[in-house]
TIDO-544803 format. One record per residue: residue number from 1; y, x, z of N, C-alpha, C, O in turn. Coordinates in Angstrom, 1 decimal, m for minus. Layout:
REM TIDO-544803
num = NUM; n_north = Y; n_east = X; n_up = Z; ca_north = Y; ca_east = X; ca_up = Z; c_north = Y; c_east = X; c_up = Z; o_north = Y; o_east = X; o_up = Z
...
END
This chain:
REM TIDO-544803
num = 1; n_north = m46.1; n_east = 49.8; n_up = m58.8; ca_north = m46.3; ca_east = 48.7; ca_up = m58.0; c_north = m45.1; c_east = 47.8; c_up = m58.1; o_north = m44.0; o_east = 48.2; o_up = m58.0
num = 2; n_north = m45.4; n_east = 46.3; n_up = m58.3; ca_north = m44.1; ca_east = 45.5; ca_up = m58.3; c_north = m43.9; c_east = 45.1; c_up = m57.2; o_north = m44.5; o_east = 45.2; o_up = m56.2
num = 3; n_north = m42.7; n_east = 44.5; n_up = m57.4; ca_north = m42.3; ca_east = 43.5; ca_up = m56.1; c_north = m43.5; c_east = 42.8; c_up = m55.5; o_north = m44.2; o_east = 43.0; o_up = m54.5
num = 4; n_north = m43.5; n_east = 41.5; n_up = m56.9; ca_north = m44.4; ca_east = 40.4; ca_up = m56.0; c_north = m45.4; c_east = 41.3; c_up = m55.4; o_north = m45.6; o_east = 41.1; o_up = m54.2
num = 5; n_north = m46.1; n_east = 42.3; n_up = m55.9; ca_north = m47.7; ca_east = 42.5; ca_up = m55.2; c_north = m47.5; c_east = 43.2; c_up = m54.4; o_north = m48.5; o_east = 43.4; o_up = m53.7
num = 6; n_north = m46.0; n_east = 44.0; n_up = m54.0; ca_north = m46.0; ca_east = 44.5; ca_up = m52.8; c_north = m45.5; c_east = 43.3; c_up = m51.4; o_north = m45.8; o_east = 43.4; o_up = m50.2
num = 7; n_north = m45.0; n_east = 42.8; n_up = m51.7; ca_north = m44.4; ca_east = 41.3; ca_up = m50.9; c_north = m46.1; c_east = 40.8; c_up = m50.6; o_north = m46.6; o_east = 41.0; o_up = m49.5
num = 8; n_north = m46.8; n_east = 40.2; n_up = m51.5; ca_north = m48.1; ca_east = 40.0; ca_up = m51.5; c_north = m49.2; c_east = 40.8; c_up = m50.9; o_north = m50.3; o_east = 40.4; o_up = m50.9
num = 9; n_north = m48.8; n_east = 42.0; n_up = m50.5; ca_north = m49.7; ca_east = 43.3; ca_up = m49.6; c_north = m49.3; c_east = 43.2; c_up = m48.2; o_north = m49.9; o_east = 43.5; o_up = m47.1
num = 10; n_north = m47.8; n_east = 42.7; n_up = m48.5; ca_north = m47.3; ca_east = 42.7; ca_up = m47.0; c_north = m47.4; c_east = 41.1; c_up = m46.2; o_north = m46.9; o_east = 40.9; o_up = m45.1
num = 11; n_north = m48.0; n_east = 40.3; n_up = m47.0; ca_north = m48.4; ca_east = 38.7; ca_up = m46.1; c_north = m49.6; c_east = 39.2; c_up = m46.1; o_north = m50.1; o_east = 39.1; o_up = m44.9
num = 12; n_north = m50.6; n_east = 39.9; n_up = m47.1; ca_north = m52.1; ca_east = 40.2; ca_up = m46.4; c_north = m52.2; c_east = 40.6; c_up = m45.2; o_north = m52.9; o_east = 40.2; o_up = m44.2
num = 13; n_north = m51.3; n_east = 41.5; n_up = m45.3; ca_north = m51.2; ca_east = 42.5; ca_up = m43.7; c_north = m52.1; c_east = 43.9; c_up = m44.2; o_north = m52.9; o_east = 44.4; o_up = m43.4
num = 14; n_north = m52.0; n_east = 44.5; n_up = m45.5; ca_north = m52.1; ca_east = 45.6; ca_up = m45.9; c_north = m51.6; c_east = 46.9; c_up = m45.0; o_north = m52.3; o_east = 47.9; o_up = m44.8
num = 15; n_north = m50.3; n_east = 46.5; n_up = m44.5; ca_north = m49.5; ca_east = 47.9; ca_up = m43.9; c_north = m50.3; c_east = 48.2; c_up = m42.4; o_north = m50.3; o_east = 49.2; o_up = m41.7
num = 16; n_north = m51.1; n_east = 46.7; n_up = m42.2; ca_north = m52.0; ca_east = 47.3; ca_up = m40.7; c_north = m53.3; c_east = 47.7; c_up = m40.7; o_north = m54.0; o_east = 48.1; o_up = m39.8
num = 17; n_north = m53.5; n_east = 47.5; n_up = m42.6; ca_north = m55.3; ca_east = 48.3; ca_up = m42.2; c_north = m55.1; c_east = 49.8; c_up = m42.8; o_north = m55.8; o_east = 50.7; o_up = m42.7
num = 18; n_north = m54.0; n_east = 49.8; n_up = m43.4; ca_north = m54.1; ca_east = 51.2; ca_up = m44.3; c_north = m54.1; c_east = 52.6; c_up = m43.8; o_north = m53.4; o_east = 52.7; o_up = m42.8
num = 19; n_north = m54.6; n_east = 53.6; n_up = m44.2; ca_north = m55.0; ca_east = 54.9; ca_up = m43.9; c_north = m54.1; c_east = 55.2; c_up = m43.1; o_north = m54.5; o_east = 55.4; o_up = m42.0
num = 20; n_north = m52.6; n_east = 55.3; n_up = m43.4; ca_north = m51.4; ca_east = 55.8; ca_up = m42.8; c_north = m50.7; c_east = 54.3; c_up = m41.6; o_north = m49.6; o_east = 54.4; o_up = m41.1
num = 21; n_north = m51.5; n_east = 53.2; n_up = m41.2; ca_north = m51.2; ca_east = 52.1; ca_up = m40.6; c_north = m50.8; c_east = 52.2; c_up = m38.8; o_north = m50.1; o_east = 51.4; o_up = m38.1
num = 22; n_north = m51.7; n_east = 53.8; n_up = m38.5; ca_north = m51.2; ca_east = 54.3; ca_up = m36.8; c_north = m49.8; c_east = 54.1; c_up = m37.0; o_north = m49.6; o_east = 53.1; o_up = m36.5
num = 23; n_north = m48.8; n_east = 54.6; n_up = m37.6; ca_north = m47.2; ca_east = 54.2; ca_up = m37.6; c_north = m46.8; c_east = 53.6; c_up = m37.4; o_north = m45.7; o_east = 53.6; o_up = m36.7
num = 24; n_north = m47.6; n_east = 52.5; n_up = m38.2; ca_north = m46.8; ca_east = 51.2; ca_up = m38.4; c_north = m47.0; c_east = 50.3; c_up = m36.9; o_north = m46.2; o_east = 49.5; o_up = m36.4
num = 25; n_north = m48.4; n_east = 50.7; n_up = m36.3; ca_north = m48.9; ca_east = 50.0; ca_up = m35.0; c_north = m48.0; c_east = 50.5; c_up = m34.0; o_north = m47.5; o_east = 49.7; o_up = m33.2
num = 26; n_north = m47.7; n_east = 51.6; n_up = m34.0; ca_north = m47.4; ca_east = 52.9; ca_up = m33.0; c_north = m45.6; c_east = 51.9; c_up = m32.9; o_north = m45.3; o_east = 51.5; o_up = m31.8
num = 27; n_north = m44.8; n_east = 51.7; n_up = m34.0; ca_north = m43.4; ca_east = 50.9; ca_up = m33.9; c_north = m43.7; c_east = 49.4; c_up = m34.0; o_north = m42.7; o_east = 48.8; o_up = m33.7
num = 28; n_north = m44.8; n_east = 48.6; n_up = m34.2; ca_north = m45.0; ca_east = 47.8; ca_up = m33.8; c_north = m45.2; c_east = 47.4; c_up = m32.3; o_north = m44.7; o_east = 46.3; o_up = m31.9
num = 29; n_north = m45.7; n_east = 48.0; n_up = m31.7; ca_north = m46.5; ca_east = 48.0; ca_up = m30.3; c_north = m44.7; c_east = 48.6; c_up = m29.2; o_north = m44.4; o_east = 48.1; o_up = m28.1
num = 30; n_north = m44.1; n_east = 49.6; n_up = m29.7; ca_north = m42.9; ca_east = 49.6; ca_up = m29.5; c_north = m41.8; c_east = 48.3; c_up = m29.6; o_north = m41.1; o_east = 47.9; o_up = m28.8
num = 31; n_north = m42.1; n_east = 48.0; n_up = m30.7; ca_north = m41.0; ca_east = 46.6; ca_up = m30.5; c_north = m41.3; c_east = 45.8; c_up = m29.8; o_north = m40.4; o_east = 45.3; o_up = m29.1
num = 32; n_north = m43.1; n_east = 45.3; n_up = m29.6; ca_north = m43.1; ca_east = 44.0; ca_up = m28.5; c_north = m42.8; c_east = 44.9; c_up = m27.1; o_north = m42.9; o_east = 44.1; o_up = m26.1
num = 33; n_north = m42.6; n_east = 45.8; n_up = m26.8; ca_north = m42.4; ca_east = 46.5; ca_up = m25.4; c_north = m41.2; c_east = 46.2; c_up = m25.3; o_north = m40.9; o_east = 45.7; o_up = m24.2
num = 34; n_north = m40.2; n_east = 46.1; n_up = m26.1; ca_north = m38.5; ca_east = 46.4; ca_up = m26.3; c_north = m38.2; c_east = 44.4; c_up = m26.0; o_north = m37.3; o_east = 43.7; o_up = m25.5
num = 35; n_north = m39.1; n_east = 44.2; n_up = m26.5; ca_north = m38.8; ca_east = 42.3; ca_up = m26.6; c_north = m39.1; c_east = 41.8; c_up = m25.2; o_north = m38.4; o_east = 41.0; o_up = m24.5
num = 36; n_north = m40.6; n_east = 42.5; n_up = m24.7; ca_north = m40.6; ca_east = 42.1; ca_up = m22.7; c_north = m39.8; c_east = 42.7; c_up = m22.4; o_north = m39.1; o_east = 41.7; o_up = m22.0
num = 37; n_north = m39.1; n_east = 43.5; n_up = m22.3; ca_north = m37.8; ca_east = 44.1; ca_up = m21.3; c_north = m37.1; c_east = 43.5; c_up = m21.3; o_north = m36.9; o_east = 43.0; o_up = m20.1
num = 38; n_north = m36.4; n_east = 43.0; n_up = m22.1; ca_north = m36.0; ca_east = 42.0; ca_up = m22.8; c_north = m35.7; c_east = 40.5; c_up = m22.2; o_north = m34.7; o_east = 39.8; o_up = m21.9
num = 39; n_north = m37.0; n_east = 40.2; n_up = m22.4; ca_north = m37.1; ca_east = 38.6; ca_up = m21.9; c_north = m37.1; c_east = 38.6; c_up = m20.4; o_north = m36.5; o_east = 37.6; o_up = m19.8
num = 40; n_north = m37.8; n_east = 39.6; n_up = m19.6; ca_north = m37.7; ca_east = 39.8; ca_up = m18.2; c_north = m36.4; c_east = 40.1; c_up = m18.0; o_north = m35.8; o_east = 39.5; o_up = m17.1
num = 41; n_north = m35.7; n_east = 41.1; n_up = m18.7; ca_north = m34.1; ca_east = 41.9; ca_up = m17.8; c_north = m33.2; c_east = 39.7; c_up = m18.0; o_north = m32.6; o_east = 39.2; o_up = m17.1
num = 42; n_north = m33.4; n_east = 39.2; n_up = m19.1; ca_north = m33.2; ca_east = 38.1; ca_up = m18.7; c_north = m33.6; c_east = 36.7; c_up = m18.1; o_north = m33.1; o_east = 35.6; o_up = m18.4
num = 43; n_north = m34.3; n_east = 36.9; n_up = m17.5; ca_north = m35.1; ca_east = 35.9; ca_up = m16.3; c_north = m34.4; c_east = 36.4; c_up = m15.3; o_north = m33.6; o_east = 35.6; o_up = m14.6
num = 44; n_north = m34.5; n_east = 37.5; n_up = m15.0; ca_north = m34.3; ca_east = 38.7; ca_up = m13.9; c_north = m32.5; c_east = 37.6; c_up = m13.5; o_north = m32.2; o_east = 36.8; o_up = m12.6
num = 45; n_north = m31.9; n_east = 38.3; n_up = m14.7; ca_north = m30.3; ca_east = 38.0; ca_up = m14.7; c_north = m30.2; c_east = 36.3; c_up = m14.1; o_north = m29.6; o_east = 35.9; o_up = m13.0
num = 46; n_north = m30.9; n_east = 35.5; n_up = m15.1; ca_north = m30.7; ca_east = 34.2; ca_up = m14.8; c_north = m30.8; c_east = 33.4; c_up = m13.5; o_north = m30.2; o_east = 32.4; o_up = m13.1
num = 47; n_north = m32.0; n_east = 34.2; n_up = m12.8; ca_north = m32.6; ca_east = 34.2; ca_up = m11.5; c_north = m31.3; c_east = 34.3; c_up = m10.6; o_north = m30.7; o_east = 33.4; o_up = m10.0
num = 48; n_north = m30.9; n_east = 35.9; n_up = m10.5; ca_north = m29.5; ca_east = 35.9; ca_up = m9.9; c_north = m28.6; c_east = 35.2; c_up = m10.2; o_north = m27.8; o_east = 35.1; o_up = m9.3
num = 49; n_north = m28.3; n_east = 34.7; n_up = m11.0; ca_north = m27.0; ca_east = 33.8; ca_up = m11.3; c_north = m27.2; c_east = 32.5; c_up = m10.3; o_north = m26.5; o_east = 32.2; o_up = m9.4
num = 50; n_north = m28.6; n_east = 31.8; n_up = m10.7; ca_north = m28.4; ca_east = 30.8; ca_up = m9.8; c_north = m28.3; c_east = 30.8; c_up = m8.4; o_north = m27.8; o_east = 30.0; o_up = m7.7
num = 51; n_north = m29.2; n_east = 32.1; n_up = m7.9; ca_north = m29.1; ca_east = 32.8; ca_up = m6.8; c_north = m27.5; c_east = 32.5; c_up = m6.3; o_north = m27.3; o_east = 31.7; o_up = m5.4
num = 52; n_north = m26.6; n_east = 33.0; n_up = m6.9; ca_north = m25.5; ca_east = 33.3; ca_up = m6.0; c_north = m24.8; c_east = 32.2; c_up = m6.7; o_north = m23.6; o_east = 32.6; o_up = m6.9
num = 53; n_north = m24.9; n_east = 31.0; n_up = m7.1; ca_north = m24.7; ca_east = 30.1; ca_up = m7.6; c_north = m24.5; c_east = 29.3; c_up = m5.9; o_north = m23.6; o_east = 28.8; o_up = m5.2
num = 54; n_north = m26.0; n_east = 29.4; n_up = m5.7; ca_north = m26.5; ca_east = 28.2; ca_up = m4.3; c_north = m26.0; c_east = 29.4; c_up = m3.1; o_north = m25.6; o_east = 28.8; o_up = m2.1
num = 55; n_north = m25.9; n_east = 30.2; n_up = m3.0; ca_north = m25.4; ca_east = 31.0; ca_up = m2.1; c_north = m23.7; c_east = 30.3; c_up = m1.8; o_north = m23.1; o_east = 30.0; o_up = m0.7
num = 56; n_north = m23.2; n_east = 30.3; n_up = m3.2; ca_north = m21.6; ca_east = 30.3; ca_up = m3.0; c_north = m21.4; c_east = 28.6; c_up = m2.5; o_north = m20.6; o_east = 28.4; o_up = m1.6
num = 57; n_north = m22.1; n_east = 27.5; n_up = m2.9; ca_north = m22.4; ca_east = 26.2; ca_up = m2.3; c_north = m23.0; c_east = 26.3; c_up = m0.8; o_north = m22.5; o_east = 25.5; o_up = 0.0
num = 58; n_north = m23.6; n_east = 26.8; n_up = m0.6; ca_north = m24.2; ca_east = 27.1; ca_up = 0.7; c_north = m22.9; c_east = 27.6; c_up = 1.7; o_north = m23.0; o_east = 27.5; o_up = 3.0
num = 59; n_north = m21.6; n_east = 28.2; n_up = 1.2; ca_north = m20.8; ca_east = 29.1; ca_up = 1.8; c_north = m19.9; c_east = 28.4; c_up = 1.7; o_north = m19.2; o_east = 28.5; o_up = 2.7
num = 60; n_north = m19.3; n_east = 27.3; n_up = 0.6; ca_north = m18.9; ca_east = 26.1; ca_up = 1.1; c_north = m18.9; c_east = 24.7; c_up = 1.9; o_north = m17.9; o_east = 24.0; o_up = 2.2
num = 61; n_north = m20.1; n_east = 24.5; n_up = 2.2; ca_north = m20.5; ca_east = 23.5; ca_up = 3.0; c_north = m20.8; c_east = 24.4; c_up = 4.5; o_north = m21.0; o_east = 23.7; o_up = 5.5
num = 62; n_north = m20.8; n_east = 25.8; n_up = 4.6; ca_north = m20.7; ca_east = 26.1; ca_up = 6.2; c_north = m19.1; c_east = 26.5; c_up = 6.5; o_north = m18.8; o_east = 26.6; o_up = 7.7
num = 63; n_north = m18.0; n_east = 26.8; n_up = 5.6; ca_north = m17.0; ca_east = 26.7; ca_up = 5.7; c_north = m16.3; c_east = 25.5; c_up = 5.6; o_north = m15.1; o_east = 25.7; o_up = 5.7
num = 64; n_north = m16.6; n_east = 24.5; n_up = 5.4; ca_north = m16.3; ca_east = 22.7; ca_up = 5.8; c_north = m17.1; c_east = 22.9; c_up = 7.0; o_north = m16.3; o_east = 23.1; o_up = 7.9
num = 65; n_north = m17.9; n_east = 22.9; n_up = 7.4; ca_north = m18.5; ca_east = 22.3; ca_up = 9.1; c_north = m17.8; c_east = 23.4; c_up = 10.0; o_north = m17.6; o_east = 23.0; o_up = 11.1
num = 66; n_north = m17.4; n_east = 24.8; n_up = 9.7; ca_north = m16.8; ca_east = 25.5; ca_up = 10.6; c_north = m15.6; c_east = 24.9; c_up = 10.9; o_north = m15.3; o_east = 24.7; o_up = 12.0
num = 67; n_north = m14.6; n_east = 24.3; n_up = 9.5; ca_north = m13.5; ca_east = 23.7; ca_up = 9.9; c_north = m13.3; c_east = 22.2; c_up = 10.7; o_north = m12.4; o_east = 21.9; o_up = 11.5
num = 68; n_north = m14.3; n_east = 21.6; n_up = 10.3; ca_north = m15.0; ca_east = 20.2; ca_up = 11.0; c_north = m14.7; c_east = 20.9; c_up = 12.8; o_north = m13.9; o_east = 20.5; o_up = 13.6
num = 69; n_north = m15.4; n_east = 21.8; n_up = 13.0; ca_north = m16.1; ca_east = 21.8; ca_up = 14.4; c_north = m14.7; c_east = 22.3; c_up = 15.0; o_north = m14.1; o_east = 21.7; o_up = 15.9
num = 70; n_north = m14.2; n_east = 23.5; n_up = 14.5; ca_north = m13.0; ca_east = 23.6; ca_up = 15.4; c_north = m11.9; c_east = 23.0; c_up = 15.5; o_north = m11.1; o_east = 23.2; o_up = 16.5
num = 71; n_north = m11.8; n_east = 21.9; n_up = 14.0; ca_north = m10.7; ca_east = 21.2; ca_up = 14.7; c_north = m11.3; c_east = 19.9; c_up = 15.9; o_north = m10.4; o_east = 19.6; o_up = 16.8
num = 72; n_north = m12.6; n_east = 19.3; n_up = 16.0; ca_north = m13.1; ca_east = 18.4; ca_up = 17.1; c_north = m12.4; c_east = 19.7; c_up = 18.3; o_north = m11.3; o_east = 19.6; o_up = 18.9
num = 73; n_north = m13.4; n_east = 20.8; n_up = 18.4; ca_north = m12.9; ca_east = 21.8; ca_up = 19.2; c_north = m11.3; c_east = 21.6; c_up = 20.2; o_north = m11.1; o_east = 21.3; o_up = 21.4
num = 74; n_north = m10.6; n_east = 21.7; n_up = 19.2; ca_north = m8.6; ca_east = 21.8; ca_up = 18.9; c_north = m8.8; c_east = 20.3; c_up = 19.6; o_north = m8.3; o_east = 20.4; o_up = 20.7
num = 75; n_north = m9.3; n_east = 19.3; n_up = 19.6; ca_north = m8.7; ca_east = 18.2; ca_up = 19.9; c_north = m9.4; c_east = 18.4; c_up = 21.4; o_north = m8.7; o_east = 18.1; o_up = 22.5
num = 76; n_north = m10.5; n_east = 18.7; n_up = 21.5; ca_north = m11.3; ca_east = 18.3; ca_up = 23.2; c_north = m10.7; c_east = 19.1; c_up = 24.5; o_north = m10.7; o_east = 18.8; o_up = 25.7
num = 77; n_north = m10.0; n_east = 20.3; n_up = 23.8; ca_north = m8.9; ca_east = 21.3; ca_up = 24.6; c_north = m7.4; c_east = 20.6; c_up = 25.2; o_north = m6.7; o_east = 20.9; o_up = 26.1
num = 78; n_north = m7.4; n_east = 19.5; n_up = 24.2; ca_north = m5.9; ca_east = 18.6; ca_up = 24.6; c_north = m5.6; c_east = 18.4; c_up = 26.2; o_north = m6.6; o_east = 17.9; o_up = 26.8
num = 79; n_north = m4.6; n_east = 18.5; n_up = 26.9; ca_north = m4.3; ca_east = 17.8; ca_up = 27.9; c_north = m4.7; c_east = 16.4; c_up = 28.1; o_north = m5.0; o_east = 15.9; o_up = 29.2
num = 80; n_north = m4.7; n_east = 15.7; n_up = 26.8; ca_north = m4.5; ca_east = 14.2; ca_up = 27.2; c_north = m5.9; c_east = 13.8; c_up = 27.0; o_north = m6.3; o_east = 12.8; o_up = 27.7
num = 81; n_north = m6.9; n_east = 14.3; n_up = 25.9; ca_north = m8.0; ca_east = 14.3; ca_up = 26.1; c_north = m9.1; c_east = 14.4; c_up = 27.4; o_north = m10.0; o_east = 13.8; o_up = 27.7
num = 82; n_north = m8.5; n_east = 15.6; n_up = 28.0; ca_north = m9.3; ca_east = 15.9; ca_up = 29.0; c_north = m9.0; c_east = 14.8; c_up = 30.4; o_north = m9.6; o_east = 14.6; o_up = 31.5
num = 83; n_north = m7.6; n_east = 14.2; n_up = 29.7; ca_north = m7.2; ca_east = 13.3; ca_up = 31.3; c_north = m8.4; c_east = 12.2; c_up = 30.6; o_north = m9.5; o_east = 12.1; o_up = 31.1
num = 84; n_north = m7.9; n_east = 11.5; n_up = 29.6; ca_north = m8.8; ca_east = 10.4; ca_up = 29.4; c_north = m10.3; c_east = 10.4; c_up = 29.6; o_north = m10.9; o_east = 9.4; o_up = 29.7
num = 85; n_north = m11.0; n_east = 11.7; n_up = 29.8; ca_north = m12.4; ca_east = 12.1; ca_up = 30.3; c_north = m12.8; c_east = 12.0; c_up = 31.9; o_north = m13.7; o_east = 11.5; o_up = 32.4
num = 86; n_north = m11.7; n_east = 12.8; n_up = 32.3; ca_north = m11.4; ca_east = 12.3; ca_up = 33.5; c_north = m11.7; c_east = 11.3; c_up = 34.1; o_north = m12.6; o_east = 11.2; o_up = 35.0
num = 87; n_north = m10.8; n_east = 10.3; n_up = 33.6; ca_north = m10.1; ca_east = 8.9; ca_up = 34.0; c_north = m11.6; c_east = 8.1; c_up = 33.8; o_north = m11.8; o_east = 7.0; o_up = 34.4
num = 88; n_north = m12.6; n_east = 8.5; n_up = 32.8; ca_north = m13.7; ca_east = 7.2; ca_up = 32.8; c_north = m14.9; c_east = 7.8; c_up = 33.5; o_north = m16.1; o_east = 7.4; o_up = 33.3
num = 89; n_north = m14.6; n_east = 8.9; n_up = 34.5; ca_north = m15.5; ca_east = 9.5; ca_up = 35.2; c_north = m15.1; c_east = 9.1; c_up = 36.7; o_north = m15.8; o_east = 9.4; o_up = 37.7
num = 90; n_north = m13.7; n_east = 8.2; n_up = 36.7; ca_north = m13.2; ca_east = 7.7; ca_up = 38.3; c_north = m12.5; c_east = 8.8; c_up = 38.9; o_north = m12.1; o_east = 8.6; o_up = 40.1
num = 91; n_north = m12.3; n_east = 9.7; n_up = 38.5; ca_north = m11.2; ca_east = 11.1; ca_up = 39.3; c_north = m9.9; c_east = 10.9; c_up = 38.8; o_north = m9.9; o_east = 10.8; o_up = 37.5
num = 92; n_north = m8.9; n_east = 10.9; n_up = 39.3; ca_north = m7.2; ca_east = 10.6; ca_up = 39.4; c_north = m6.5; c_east = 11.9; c_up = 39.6; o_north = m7.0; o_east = 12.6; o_up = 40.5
num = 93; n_north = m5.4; n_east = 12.1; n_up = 38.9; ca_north = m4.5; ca_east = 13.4; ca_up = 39.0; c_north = m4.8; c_east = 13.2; c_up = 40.4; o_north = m5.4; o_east = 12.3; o_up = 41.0
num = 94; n_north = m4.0; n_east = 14.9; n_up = 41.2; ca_north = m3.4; ca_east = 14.7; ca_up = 42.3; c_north = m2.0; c_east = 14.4; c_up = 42.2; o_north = m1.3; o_east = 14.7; o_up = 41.2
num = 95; n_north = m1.6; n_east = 13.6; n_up = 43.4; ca_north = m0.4; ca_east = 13.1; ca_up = 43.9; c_north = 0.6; c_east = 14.5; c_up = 44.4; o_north = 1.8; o_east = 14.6; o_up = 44.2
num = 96; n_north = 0.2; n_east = 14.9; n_up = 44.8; ca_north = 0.7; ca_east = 16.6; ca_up = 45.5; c_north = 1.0; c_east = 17.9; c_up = 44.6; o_north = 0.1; o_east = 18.6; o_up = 45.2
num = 97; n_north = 1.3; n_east = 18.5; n_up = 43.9; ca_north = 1.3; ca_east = 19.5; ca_up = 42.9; c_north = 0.5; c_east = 20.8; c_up = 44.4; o_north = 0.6; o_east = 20.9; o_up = 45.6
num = 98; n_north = m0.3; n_east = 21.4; n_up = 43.2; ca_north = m1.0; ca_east = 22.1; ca_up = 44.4; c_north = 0.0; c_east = 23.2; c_up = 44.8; o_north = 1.0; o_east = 23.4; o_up = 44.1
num = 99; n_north = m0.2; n_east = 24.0; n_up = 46.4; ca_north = 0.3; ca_east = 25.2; ca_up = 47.0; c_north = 0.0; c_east = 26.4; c_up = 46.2; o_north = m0.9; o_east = 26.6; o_up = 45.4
num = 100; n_north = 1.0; n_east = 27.2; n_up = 46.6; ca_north = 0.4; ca_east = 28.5; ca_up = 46.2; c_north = 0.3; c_east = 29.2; c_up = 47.5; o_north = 1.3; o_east = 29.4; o_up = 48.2
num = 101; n_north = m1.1; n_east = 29.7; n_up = 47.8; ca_north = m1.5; ca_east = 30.7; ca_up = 48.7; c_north = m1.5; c_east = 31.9; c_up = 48.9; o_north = m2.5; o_east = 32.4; o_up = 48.4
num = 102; n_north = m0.6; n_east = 32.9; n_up = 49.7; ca_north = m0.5; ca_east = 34.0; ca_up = 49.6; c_north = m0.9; c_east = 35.0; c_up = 50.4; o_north = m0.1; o_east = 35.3; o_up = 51.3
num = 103; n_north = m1.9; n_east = 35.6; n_up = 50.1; ca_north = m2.1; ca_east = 36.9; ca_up = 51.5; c_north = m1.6; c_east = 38.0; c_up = 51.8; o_north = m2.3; o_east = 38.9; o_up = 51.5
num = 104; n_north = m0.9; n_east = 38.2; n_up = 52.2; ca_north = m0.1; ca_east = 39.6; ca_up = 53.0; c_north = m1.2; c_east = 40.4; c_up = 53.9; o_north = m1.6; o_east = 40.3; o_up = 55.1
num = 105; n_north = m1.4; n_east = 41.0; n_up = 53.2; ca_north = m1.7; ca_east = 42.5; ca_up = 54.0; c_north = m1.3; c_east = 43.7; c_up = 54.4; o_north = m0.5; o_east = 44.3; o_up = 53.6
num = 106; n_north = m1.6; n_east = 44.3; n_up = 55.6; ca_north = m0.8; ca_east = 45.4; ca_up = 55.9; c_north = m0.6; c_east = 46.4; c_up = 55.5; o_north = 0.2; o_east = 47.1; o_up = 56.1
num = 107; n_north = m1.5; n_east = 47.0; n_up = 54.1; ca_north = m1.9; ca_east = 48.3; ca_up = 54.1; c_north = m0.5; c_east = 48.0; c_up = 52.7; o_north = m0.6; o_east = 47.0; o_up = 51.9
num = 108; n_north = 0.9; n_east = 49.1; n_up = 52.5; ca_north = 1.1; ca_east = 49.0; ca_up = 51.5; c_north = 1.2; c_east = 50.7; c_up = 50.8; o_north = 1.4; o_east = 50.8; o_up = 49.6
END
């Protein structure tokens, strides 16, 4: 058998009808199994990448609004803030620093 007419048996597709051709089906039908695993184990992967892609964006824009909010926070805690709130509600320091009240009881 020469080349060409063996090259020429194998574009017929000779090796899939022939007597001994279960083999050839049996590692054929094996390789497209090996090529889905394959193409899925990489969907699979790709899937997660972007997954934690938008996860890690997602974990920067709630760590910007956490820092947003506690510094408003930091500022609404101010003394001089809370006077100016005060002050456009019509209530005025006291003039008096308050007492300190103390009860004495007998039992010591």
């Amino acid at each position: 058998m020469s080349v060409k007419s063996s090259i020429y048996n194998f574009l017929k597709g000779e090796f899939l009808i022939s007597k001994d051709s279960f083999k050839n089906w049996k590692f054929i039908l094996f390789i497209v199994g090996l090529m889905l695993m394959m193409i899925a184990s990489s969907h699979s992967s790709d899937k997660k990448v972007m997954e934690i892609a938008r996860l890690n964006k997602d974990l920067k824009e709630l760590r910007a609004e956490f820092l947003d909010t506690r510094s408003i926070s930091m500022e609404m805690r101010l003394e001089s803030t809370i006077r100016k709130k005060v002050l456009e509600s019509g209530i005025k320091p006291s003039e008096k620093p308050p007492q300190v009240i103390r009860v004495v009881t007998g039992k010591k």
